[in-house]
N, C-alpha and C positions, 0 to 999 in steps of 0.2 A: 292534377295529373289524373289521367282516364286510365284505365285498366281495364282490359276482357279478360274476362275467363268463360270457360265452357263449362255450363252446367246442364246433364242430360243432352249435349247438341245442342244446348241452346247457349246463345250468347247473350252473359250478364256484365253491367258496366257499374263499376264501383269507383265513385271518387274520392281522390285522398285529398287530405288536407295536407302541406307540408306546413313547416314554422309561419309561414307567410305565404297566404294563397292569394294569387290574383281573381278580383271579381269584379261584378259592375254592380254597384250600388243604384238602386232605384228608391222612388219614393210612393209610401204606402200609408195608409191612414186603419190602425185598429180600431177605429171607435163606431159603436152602435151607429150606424148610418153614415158610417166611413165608406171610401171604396175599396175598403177590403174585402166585403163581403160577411160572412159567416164568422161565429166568435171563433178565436185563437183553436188550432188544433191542439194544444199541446195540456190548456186548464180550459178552457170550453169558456174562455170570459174574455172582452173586450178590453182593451186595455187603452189609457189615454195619450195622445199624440205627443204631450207633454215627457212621458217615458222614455227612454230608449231601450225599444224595443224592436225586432227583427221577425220578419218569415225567409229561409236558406232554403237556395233551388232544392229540390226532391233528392239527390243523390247527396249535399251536405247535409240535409235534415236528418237522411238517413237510419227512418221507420223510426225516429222519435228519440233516436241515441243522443242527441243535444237539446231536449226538452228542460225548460225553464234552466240553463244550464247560460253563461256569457263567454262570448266573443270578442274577438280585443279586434277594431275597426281601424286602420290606418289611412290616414288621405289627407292632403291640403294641409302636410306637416304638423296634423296632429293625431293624439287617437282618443278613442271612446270605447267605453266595455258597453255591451248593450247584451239583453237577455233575450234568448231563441224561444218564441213564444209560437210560431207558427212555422207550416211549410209556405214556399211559395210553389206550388203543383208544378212540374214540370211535363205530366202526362195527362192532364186534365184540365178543361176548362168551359170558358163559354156555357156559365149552366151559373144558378142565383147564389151558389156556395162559391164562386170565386166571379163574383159582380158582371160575368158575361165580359172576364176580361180572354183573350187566349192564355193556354200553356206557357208556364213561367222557360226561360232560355236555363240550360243548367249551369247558369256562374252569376245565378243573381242573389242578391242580399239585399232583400227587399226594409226598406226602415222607416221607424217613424223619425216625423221632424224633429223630436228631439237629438235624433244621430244628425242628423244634417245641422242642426245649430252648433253640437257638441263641438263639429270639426269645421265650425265657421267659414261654412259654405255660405253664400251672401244669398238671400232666399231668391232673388234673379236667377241664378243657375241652379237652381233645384230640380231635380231631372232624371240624369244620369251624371255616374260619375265612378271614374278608374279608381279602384280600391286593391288594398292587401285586408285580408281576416288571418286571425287564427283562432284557437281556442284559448282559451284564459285561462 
């Protein structure tokens, strides 16, 4: 769920999380010479693909409030708790800190292959994929 509010005239958008958020799962590699680019925002260190680990659009990251903090992942009738180690930039991109990918969409939950194994995703359809999140 989106929210405005006015701050100063200006318009600020806040997203909530409810019990059960709709997102789209993408696939992201933290490791030293992954394409994720730059180490993890949240401990400045790379982490193994092996992990389940996540970067949350810019507005679920939300200035670092779910930092090394898990997620409970729902999809393909199963779920997975995985630790929020990075953003995925919703307002930034295209630069060597985010692999010259564009600006992340704000309803992504970006994972390593460990979440996609978790929830016995067949590595064929690795990609995208309709998800619920919440916090843990």
């Amino acid at each position: 769920m989106q929210h405005r509010m006015l701050h100063r005239g200006k318009a600020l958008y806040h997203l909530q999380v409810s019990h059960r958020t709709k997102a789209t799962l993408t696939m992201n590699s933290f490791e030293k010479n992954g394409d994720g680019g730059a180490e993890s925002e949240c401990d400045n260190k790379f982490h193994s693909d092996n992990t389940p680990v996540v970067a949350l659009s810019t507005g679920w990251f939300n200035k670092q409030k779910r930092c090394l903090k898990n997620i409970t992942i729902h999809a393909n009738g199963r779920s997975v708790a995985a630790r929020v180690v990075d953003e995925c930039d919703s307002t930034m991109g295209c630069d060597s800190d985010h692999d010259f990918q564009p600006p992340c969409p704000n309803n992504i939950v970006d994972a390593s292959k460990a979440v996609w194994k978790a929830l016995g995703v067949p590595e064929r359809d690795w990609g995208e994929l309709d998800i619920f999140w919440s916090d843990a």
